[in-house]
C-alpha positions in Angstrom: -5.8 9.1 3.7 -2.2 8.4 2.9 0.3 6.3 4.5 3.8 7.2 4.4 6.7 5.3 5.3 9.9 7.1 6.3 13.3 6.2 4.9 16.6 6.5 3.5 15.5 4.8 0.1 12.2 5.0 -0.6 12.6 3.1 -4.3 14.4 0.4 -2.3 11.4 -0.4 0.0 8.7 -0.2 -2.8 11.1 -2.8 -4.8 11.2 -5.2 -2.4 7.8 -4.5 -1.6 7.0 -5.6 -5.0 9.7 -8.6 -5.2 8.2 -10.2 -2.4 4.8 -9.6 -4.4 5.4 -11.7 -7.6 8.6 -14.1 -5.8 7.8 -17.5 -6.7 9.1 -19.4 -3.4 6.8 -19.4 -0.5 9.4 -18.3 2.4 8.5 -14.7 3.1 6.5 -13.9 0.4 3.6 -11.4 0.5 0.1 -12.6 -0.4 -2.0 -10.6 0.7 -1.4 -7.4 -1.8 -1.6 -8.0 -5.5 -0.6 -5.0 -8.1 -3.1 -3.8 -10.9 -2.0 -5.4 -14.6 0.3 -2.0 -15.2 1.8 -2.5 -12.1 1.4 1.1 -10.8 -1.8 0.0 -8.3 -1.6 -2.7 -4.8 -5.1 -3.8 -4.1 -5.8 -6.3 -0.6 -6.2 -9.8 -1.7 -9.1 -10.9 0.4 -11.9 -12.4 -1.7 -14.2 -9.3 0.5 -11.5 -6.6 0.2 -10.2 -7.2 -3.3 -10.7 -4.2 -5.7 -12.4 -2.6 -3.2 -9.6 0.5 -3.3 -6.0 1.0 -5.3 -3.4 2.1 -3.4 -0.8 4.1 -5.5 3.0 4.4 -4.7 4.6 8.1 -4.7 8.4 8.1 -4.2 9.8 11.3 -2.2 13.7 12.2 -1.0 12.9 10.6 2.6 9.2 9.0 2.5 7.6 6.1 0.5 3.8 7.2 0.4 1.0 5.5 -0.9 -2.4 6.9 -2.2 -5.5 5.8 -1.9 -7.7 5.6 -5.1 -11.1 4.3 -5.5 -12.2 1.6 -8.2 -14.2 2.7 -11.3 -17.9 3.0 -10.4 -17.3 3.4 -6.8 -16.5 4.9 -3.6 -14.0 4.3 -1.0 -15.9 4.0 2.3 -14.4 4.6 5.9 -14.3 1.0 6.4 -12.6 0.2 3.2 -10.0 2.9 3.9 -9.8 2.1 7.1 -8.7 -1.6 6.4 -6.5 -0.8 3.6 -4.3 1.7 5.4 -4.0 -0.7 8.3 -3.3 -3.7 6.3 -0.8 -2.0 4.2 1.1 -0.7 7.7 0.6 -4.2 9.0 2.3 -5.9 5.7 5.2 -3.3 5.9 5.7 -4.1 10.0 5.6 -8.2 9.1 7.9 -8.0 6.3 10.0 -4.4 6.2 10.2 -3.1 9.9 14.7 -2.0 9.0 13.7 -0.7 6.3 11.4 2.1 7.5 12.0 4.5 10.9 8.2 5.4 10.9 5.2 4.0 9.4 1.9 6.1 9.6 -1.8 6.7 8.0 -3.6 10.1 8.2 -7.0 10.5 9.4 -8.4 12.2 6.2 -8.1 12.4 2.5 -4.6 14.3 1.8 -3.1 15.7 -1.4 -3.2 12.3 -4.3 -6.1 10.8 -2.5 -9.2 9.9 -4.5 -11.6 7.8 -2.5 -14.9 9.5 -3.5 
């Protein structure tokens, strides 16, 4: 599964995105997604949904799209997918929703996917 994000700057969204990550003042910022320690991964911060799945950033001419990758040793599971990609669309609607036209998840594992 993938979830893409259409718009006109796609490095702009995934900047804020991870602004409002690591922003130190309380006022709009996100707490729920954490990034890996090379800052290339988001993973749910939810003491039973952390590190249960990666989700991975792509940058394309009119889409942000983000990946999802499954921890070392493990499996994504339906579930697991299945709250990440709404939880991800649901962070972008709360925080981003002029910044993107559409926001969507496919049904299966596309192209960049690794869940199991």
């Amino acid at each position: 599964m993938a979830v893409i994000f259409l718009t006109g700057d796609a490095q702009a969204l995934l900047d804020e995105f991870d602004a409002r990550i690591s922003q130190q003042e309380t006022k709009g910022k996100i707490t729920t997604w954490e990034t890996s320690d090379d800052g290339a991964y988001y993973t749910h911060t939810a003491a039973d949904w952390k590190k249960k799945a990666w989700m991975q950033p792509h940058i394309k001419s009119d889409r942000l799209v983000f990946n999802i990758i499954k921890p070392k040793g493990s499996n994504v599971t339906p579930i697991v997918y299945g709250y990440y990609h709404g939880h991800l669309i649901e962070t972008f609607l709360n925080h981003f929703d002029a910044d993107f036209t559409e926001g969507k998840a496919t049904a299966k594992a596309t192209s960049g996917d690794n869940c199991g």
